[in-house]
VOVEXDO-472461 format. One record per residue: z, x, y of N, C-alpha, C, CB in turn; residue in three letters. Coordinates in nm, 2 decimals. Atoms other than C-alpha are relative to their C-alpha. Glycine has a CB too. Example, Ala and Ser with C-alpha at 12.3 -4.5 7.8 and 13.67 -1.06 7.14 Angstrom:
<rs>
0.00, 0.09, -0.12, 0.78, 1.23, -0.45, 0.00, 0.09, 0.12, 0.12, -0.10, 0.00, ALA $
0.00, -0.09, -0.11, 0.71, 1.37, -0.11, 0.08, -0.08, 0.11, -0.14, 0.04, 0.05, SER $
</rs>
This chain:
<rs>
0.02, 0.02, -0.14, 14.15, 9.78, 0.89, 0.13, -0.06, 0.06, -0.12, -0.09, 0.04, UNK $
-0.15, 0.03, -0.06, 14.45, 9.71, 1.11, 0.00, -0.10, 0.06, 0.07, 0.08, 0.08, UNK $
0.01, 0.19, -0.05, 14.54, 9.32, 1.25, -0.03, 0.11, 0.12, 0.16, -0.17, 0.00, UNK $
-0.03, -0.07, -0.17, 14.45, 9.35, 1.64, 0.08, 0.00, 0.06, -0.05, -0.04, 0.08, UNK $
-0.11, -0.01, -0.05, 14.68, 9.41, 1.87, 0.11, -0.12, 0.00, -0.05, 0.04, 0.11, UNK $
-0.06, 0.12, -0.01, 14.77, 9.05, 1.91, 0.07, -0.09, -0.09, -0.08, -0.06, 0.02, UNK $
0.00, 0.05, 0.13, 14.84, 9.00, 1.57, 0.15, 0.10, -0.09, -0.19, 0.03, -0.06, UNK $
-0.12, -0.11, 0.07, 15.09, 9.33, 1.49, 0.14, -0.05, 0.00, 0.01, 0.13, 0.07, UNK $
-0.13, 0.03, -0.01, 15.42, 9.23, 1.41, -0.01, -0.14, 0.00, 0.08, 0.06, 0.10, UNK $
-0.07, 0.14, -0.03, 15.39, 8.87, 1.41, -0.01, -0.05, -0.20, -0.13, -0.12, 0.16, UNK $
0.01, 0.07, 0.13, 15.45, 8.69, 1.02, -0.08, -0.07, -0.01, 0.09, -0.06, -0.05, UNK $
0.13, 0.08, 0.07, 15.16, 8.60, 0.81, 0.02, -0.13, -0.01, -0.04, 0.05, -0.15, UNK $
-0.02, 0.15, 0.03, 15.30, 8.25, 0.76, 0.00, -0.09, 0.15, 0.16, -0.02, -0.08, UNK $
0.07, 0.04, -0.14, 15.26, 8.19, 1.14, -0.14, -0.03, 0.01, 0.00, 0.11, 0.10, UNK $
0.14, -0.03, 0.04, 14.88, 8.30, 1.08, -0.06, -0.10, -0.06, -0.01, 0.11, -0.08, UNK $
0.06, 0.05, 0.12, 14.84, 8.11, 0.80, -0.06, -0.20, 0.04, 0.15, 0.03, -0.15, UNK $
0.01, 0.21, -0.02, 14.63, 7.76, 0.87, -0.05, -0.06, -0.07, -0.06, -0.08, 0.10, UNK $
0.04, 0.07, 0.07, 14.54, 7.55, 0.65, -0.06, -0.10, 0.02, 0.06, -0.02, -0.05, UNK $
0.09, 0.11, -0.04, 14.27, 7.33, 0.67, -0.03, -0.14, -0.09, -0.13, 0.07, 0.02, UNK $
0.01, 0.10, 0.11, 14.26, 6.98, 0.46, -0.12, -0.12, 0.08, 0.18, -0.08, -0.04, UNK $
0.17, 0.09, 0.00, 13.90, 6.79, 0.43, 0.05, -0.12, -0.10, -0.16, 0.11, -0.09, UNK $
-0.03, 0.10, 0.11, 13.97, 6.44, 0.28, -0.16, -0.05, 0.03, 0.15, -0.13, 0.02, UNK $
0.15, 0.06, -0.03, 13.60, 6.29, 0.21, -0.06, -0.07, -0.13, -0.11, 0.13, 0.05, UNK $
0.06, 0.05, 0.14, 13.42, 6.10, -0.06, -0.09, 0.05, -0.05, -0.04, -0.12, 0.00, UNK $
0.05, -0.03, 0.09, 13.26, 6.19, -0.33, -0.17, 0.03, 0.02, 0.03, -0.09, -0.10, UNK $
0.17, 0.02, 0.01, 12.87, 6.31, -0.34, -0.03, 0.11, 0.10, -0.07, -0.17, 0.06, UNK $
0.03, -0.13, -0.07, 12.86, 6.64, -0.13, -0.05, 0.12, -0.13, 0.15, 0.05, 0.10, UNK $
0.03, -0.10, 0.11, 12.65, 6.98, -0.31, 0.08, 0.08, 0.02, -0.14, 0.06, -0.02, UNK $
-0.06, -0.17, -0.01, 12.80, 7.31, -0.37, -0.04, 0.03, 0.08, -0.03, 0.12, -0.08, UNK $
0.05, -0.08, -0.11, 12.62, 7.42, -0.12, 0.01, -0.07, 0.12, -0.15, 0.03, 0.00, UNK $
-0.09, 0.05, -0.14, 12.74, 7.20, 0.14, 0.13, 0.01, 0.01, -0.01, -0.14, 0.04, UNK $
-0.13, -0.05, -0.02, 13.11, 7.24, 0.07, 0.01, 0.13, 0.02, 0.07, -0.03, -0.11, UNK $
-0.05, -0.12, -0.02, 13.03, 7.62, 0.07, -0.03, 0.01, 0.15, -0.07, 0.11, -0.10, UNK $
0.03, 0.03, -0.10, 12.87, 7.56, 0.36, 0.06, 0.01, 0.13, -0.01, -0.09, -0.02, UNK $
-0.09, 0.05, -0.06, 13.14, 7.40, 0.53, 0.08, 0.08, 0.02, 0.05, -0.09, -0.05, UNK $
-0.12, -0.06, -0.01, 13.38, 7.59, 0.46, 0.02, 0.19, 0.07, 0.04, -0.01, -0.16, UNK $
0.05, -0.10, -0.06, 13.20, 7.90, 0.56, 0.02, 0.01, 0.18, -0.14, 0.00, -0.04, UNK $
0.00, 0.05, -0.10, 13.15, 7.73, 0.89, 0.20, 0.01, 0.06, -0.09, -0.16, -0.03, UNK $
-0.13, 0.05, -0.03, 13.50, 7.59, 0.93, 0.10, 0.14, 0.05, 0.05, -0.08, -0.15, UNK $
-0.03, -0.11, -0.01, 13.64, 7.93, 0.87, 0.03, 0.12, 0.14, -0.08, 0.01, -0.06, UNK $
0.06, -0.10, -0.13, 13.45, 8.12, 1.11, 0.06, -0.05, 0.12, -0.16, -0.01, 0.04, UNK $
-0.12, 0.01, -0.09, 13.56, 7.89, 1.37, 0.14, 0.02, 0.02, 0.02, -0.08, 0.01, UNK $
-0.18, 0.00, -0.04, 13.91, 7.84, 1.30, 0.05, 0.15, 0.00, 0.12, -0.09, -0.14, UNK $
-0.03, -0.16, 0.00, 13.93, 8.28, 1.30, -0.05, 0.00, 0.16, -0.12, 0.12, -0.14, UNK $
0.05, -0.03, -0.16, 13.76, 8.24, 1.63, 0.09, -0.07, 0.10, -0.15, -0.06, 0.04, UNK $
-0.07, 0.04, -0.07, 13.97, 8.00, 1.79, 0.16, -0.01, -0.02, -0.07, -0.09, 0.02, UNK $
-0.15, -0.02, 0.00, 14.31, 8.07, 1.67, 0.00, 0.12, -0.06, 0.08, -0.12, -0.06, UNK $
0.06, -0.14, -0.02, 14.20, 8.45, 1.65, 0.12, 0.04, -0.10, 0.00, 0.09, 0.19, UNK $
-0.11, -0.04, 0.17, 14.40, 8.47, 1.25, -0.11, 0.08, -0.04, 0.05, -0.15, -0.14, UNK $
0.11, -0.10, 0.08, 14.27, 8.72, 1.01, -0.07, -0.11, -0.11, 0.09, 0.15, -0.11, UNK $
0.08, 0.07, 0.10, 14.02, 8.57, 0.78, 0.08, -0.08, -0.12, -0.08, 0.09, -0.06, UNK $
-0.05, 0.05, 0.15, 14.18, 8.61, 0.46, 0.12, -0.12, 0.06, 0.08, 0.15, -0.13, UNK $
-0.11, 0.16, -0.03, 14.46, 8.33, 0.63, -0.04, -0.08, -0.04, 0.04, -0.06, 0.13, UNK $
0.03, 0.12, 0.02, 14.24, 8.09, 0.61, 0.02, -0.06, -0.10, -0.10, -0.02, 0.03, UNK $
0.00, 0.19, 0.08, 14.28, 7.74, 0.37, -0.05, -0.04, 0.01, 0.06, -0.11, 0.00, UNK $
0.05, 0.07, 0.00, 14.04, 7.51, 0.30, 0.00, -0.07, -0.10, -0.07, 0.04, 0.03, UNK $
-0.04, 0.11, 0.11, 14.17, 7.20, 0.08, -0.11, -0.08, 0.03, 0.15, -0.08, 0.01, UNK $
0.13, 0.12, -0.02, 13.87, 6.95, -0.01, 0.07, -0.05, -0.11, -0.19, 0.03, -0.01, UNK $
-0.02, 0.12, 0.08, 13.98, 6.63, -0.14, -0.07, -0.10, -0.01, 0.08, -0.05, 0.02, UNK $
0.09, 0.11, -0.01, 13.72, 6.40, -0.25, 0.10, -0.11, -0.02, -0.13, -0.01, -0.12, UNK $
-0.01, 0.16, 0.05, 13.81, 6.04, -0.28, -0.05, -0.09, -0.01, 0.05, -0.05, 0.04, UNK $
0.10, 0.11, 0.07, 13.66, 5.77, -0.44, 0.00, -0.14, 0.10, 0.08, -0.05, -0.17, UNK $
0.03, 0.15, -0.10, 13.55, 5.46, -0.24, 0.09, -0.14, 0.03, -0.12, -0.06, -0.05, UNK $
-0.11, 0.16, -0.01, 13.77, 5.21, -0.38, 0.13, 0.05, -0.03, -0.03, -0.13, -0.13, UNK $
-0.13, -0.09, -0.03, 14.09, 5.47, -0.35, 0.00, -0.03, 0.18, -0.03, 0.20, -0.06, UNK $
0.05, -0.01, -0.09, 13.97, 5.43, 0.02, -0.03, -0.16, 0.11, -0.10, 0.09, -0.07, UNK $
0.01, 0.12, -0.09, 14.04, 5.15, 0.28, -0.01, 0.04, 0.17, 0.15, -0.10, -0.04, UNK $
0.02, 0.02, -0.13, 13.92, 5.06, 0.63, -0.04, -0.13, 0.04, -0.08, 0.09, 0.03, UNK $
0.06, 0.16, -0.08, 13.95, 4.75, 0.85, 0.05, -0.08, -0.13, -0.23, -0.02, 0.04, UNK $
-0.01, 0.11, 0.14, 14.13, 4.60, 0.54, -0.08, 0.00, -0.09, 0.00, -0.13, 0.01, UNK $
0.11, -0.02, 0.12, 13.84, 4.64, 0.29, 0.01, 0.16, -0.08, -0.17, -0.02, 0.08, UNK $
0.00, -0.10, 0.05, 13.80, 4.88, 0.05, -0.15, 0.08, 0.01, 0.06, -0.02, -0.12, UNK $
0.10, -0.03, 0.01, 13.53, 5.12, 0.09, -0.13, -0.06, -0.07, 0.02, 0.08, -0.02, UNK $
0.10, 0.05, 0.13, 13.35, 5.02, -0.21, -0.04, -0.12, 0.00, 0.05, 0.00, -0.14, UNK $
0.07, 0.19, 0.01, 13.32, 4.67, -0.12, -0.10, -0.02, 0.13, 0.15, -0.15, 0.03, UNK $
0.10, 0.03, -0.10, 13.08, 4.75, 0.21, 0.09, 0.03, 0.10, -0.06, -0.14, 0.00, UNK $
</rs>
């Protein structure tokens, strides 16, 4: 199938967006697929890229890797 009009001639690396999820630990497969399914769809809809462009980096991080308000997660 052929990009749409809007899309011919312009470089894939323009296209290309990458999406980065930082989040802590304890999500299923089926919510990251979820997500990312979701995520997707939007970001093809609102910045009208071909699919396959899309990126979706998920980075868990651990609670006590993880500060807010000076505290570390893991302490409350």
């Amino acid at each position: 199938m052929p990009p749409p009009p809007h899309l011919r001639g312009v470089n894939e690396s323009v296209n290309m967006p990458v999406l980065r999820l930082e989040m802590h630990p304890g999500r299923t497969l089926e919510q990251k697929r979820a997500f990312v399914q979701e995520a997707t769809r939007v970001t093809v809809d609102t910045l009208q890229c071909p699919l396959e462009s899309v990126e979706i980096v998920i980075t868990e991080i651990s609670r006590d890797a993880w500060a807010k308000g000076g505290k570390l997660r893991s302490e409350g």
